[in-house]
C-alpha positions as CSV (number, residue, x, y, z in Angstrom):
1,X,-1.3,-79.6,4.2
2,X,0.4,-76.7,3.2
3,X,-1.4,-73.6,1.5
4,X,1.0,-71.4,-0.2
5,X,-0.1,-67.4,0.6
6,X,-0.2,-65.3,-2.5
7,X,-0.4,-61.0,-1.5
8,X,-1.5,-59.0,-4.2
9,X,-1.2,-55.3,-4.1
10,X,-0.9,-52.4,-6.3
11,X,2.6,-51.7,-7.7
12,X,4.8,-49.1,-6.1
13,X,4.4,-45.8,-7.6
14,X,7.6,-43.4,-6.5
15,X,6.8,-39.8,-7.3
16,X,9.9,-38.7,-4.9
17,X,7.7,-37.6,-2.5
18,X,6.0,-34.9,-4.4
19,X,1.9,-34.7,-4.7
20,X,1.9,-34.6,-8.3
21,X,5.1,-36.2,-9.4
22,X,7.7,-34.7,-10.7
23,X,7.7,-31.7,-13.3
24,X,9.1,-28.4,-13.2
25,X,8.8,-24.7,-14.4
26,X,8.9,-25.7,-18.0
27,X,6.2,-27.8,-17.9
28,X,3.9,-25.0,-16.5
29,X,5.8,-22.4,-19.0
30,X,4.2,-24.5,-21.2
31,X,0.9,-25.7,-19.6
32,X,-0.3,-21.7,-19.4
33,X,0.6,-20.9,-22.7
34,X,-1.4,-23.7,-24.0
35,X,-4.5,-22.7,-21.6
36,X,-4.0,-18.8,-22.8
37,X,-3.8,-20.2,-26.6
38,X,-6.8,-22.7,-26.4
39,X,-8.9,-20.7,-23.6
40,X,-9.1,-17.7,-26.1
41,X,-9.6,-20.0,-28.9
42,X,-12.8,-21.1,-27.1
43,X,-13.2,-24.3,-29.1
44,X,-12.7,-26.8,-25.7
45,X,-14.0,-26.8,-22.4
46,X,-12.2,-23.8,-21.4
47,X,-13.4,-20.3,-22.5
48,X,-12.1,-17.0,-21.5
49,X,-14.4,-14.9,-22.7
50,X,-13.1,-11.9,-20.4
51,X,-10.3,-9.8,-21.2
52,X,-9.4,-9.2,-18.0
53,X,-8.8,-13.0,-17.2
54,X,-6.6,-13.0,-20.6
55,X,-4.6,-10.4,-19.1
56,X,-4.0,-11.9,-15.8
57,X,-3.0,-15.0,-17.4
58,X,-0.7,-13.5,-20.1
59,X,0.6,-12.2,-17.3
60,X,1.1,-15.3,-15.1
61,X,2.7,-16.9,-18.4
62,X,5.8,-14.3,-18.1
63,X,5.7,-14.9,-14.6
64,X,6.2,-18.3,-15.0
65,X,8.6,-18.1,-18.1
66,X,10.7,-15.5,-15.6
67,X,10.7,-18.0,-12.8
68,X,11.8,-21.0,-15.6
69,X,14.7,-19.3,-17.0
70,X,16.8,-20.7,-20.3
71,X,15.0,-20.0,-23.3
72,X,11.5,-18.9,-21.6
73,X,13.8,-15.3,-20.5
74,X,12.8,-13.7,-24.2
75,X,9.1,-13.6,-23.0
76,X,9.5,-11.1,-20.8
77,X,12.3,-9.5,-22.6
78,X,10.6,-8.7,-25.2
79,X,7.8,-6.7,-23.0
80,X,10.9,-4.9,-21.6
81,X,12.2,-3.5,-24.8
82,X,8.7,-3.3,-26.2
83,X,8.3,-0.6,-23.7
84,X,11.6,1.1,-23.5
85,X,11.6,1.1,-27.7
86,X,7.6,3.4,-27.1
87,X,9.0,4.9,-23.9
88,X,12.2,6.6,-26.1
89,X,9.8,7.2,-28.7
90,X,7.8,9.5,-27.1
91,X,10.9,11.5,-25.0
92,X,12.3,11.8,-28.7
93,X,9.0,13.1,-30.2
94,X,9.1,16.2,-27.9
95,X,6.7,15.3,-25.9
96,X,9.0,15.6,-22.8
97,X,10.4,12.6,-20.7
98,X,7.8,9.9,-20.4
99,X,10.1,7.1,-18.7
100,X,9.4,3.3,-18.6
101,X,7.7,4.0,-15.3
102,X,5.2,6.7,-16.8
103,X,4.4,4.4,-19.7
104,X,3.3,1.8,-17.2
105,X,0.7,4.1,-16.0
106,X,0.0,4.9,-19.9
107,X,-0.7,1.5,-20.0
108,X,-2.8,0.5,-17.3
109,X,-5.1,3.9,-17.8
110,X,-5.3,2.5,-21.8
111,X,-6.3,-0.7,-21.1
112,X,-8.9,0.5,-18.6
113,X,-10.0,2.8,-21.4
114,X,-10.6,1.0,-24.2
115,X,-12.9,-2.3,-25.3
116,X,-10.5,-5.0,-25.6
117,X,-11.3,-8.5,-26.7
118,X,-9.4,-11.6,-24.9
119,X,-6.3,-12.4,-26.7
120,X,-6.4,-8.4,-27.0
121,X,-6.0,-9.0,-23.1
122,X,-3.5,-11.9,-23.1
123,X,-1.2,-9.5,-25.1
124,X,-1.5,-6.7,-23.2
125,X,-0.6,-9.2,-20.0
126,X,2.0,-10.4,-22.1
127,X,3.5,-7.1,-22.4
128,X,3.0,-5.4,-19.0
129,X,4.6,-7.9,-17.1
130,X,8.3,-7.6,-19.2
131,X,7.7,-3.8,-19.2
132,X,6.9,-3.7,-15.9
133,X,9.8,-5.4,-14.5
134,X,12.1,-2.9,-16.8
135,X,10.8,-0.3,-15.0
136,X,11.6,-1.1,-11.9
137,X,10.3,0.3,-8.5
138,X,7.2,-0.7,-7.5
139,X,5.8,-1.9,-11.1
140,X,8.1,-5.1,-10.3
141,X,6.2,-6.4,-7.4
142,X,3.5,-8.2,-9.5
143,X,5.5,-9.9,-11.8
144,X,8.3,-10.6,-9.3
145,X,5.8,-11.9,-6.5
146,X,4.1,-14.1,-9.2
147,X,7.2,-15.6,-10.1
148,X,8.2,-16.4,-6.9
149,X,4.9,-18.0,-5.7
150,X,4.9,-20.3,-8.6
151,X,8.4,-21.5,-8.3
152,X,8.1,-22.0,-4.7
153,X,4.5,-24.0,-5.7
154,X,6.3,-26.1,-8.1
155,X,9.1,-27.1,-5.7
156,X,7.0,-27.9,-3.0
157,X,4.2,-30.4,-5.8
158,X,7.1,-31.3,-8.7
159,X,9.6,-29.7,-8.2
């Protein structure tokens, strides 16, 4: 008697070797601008009810529209000339040289200053990171380092 032999098993799933599949820069472009949007919303399960995380996110999302390139690059363009538009602004006013460099620490002494809201935060991230960048020196590390971690994270998961 013969038995025929039947082997059932899952179907092959290729994700090219990477732990989540395959996705890139865009994707998480995307993915923390949606979290930033909906977080500050409040309305699903995620909340960000602190400025501060608003901030560090807003600025994560120019990190990672930086590291994604194309169309993402007028993110943190804007932040740039945001800041060199305020920082001209204020040498032209008489008020002496400011610089994009002193308005960073402008910035970062307002924002520990005032009462801020979240999506008062996310902008403020939003707009530090391009304007911190433009100024060059050490104000770039942040945004630079962030960049370069989440690029490097993508091509190691999705990439």
């Amino acid at each position: 008697m013969v038995h025929n032999l039947h082997t059932i098993s899952a179907p092959q799933l290729s994700t090219g070797g990477k732990l989540l599949g395959t996705f890139g820069m865009g994707a998480i472009s995307i993915g923390i601008l949606i979290l930033l949007i909906g977080g500050i919303a409040g309305k699903g399960n995620i909340k960000i009810k602190s400025w501060k995380a608003a901030l560090f996110i807003g600025f994560l999302f120019v990190a990672a529209c930086t590291a994604t390139g194309q169309m993402w690059t007028i993110v943190p363009e804007v932040g740039a000339s945001t800041g060199q538009a305020l920082s001209d602004g204020f040498s032209n006013a008489g008020i002496g040289d400011v610089g994009l460099g002193g308005l960073c620490i402008i910035v970062v002494i307002l924002i520990n200053v005032m009462k801020m809201a979240p999506a008062g935060g996310a902008w403020a991230g939003i707009f530090m990171s391009g304007m911190f960048t433009a100024a060059g020196g050490i104000w770039t590390v942040p945004a630079t380092l962030l960049a370069s971690v989440l690029a490097s994270i993508v091509a190691k998961l999705g990439g």
